[in-house]
N, C-alpha and C positions, 0 to 999 in steps of 0.2 A: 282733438289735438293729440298726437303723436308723441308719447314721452320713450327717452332712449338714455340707459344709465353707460357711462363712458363713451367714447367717439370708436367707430370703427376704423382698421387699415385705410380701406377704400368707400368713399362715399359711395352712394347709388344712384345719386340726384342732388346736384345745385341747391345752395340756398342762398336767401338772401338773410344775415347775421348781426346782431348786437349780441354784446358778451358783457354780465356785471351777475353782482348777486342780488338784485332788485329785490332786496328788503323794504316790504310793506308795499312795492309796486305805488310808489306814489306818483305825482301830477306830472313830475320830472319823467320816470320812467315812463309814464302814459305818453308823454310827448317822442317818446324815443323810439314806441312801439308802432304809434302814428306813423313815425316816420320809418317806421321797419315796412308796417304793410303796404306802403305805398311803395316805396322802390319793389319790395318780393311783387307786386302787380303791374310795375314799368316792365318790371324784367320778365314776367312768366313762369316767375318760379315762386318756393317756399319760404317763408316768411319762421326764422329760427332764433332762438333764443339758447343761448350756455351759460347753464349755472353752477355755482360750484356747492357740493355738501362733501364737510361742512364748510364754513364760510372760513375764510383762511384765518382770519383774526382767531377765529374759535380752534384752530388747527396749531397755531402755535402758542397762543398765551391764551387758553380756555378762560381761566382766573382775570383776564382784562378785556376779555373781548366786548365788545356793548350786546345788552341783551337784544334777543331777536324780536320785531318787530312780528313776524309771522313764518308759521312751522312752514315745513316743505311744502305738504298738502295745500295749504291755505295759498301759498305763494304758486302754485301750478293751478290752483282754480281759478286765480287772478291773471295770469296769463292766460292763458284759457279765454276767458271772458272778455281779456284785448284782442280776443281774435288772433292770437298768436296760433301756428297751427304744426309747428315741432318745438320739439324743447330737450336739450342734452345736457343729461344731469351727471357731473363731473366730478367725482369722488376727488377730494385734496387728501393728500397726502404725501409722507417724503419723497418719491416717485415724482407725482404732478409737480411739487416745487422744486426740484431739479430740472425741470424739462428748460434747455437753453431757450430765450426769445426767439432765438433763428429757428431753433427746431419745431418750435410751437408753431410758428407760422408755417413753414412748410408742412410737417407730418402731419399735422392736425387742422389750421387753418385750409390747407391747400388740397390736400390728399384725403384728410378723416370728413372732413364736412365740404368739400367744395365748394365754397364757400364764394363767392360772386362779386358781395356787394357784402362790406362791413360796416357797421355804425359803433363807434367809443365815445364814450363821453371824455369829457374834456381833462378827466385826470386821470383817467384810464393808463393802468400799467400791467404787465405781464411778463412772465416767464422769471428763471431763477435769479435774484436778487433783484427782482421788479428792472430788470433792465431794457425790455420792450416799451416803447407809446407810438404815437401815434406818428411820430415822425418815421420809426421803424418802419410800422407797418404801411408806412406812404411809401418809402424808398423799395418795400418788395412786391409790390401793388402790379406791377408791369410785369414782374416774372414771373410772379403767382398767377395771375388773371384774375385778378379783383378790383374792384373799385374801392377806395375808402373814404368815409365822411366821420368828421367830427361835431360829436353834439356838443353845445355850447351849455353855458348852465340856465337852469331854469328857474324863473322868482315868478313869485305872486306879492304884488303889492311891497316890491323893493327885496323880501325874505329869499335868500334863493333856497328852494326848495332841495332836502336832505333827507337819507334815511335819518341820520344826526339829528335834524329837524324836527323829525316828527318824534321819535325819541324824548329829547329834551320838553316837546310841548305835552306829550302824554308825562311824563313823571312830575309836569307843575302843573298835571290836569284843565291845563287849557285845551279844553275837547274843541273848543270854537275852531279854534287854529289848528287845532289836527285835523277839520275837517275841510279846510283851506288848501292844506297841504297836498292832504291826499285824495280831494275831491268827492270823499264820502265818507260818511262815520267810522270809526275805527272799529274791528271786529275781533273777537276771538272763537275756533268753532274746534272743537271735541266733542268727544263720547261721553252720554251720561252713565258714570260708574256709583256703584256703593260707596255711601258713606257712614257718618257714626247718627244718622235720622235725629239730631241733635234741633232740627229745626222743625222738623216733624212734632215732636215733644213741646216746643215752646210754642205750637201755633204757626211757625212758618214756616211750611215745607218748602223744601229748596232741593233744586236738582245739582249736582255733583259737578262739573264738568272737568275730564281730564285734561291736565295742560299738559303741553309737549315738553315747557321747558320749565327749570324752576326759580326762574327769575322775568317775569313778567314787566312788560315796559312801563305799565300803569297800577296805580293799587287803590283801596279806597272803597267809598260806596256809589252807586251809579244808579240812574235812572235807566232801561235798558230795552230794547225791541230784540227778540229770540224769533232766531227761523228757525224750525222743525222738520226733517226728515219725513215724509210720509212712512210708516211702518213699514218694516222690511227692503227697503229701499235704500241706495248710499245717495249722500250728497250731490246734487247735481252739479258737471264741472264748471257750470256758468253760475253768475250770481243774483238774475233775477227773482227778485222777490215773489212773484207770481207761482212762482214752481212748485213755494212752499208756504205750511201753515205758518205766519207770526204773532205772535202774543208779546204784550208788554210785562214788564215786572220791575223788579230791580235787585241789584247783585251788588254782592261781598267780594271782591277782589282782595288776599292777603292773609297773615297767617293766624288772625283769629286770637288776639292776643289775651281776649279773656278766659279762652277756653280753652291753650295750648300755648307752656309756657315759650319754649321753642320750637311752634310748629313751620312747615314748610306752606307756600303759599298755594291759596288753594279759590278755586273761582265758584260759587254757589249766586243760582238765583231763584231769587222765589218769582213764580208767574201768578200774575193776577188771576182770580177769577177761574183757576185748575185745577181740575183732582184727576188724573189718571196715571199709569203707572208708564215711565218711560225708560228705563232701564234699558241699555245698548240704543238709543238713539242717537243720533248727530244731530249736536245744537249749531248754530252760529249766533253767537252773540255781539251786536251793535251797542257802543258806550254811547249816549247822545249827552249824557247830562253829570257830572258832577256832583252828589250831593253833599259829602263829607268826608273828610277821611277817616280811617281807623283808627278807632280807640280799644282801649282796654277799660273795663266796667266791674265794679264791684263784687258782682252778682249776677246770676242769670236773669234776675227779675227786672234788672235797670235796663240788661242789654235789652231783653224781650218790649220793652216797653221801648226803647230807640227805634227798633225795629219797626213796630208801630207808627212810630213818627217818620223813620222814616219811606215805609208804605205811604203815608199820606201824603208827605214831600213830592212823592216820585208821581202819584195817579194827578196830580194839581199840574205837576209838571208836561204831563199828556196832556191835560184839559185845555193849556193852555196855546198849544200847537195844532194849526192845522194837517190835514191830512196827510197834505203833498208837500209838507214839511221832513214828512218821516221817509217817506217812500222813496221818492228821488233820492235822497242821499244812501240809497242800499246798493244801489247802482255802481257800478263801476263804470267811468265816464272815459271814455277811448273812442 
């Protein structure tokens, strides 16, 4: 896959285009890429995706924007894995939201990405004071030389499928339903960095993992499946499971209330059954299971014995799962 930061003067090459900020890349988006790579292969051409960083909500009211489902990285390995095979990553800022809807479409629709064949969802808007949709971009369709289509919305079982969606189901830890949504377990994947070896000391070592942002869409305790980097190696841009080592554990999502009175949220897992050292590796970590949420504990000695329990919680909760229970949903389904 092809990644390209801002849009050039003059394209080089046709593509066929949807344009959103596919946060978390869920069932909805899946359906929309579906139908990207099928017209980019009616037509003979490249199958494109425009995104915008950062996402405009986070551009004007940072303080209200909803937390992000998934970091840049994460959201370019998941296209990537739809088989998407360009991707133009679109810096917002006062420049971009000034660009009029008429100019968008011409300088940049028409001229920057040649653009063929467009697909918007159904509430799709653009340009400065959101005054571009779809009816716009029907009526410049014939002077540009494009075609355009409108995605309708997408439901499972009545819910129509939302970045909102998956959101609101990870913050009331109904992992079930986020896995509905977005057709496979929810993930988070960073670098294991230093920490204060605080688990190490109480018996449960735990690996570190940086987060991108510091509001996480889910928090809590979790039953958890970690992919591993092979040593010296980056993550590979697809996301089969095969590629990479996985080990169970289970993980601390949040700010550690017994141990830090205002600390910042922070993502730790202990892996079963491990002793090696993994410092600068890339994790990705799968939520499958729910076990509690955070508390604050008296002592280290109550917490460490929770811990405990919840160890045993979480390896009962494997036990109880077949195989291809775990594995198919690592997948990303396109």
């Amino acid at each position: 896959m092809r990644i390209s930061h801002g849009i050039p003067v003059q394209a080089d090459t046709p593509v066929a285009l949807t344009i959103g900020n596919f946060d978390g890349v869920h069932l909805g988006h899946q359906a929309m890429l579906a139908r990207l790579r099928d017209a980019a292969g009616r037509l003979g051409i490249e199958s494109c995706v425009m995104i915008f960083e950062p996402h405009p909500r986070e551009f004007f009211a940072p303080d209200k924007a909803p937390t992000r489902l998934t970091s840049l990285r994460e959201k370019l390995e998941l296209l990537a894995a739809a088989g998407v095979e360009r991707v133009h990553v679109c810096r917002f800022d006062f420049d971009f939201a000034r660009i009029q809807a008429e100019d968008f479409i011409v300088r940049i629709l028409q001229h920057g990405l040649a653009a063929r064949w467009i697909l918007v969802g159904d509430d799709f808007r653009f340009g400065a004071r959101r005054a571009g949709d779809y009816g716009m971009l029907k009526a410049f369709s014939a002077e540009c030389g494009f075609e355009v289509e409108e995605m309708p919305g997408f439901t499972v079982n009545g819910l129509r499928v939302s970045s909102t969606a998956v959101r609101d189901a990870l913050a009331a830890g109904e992992l079930g339903l986020v896995e509905c949504l977005l057709g496979r377990f929810y993930s988070i994947s960073g670098r294991v960095v230093d920490g204060d070896k605080l688990g190490k000391k109480i018996g449960f070592p735990t690996a570190n993992i940086q987060l991108k942002h510091n509001r996480p869409p889910l928090s809590g305790i979790f039953a958890v499946e970690v992919e591993m980097e092979a040593p010296g190696n980056e993550m590979p841009s697809s996301l089969e499971a095969s590629s990479l080592d996985t080990l169970q554990g289970v993980a601390s999502l949040g700010v550690r209330p017994t141990v830090h009175e205002h600390g910042k949220p922070v993502l730790e897992v202990h892996l079963f059954d491990f002793d090696q050292e993994i410092y600068g590796r890339h994790l990705r970590v799968h939520f499958l299971h729910k076990l509690r949420d955070e508390e604050k504990y008296s002592d280290l000695k109550a917490l460490t014995r929770q811990i405990g329990r919840d160890v045993d919680n979480a390896k009962k909760y494997f036990s109880s799962l077949p195989a291809s229970a775990l594995s198919d949903k690592r997948l990303v389904q396109g």
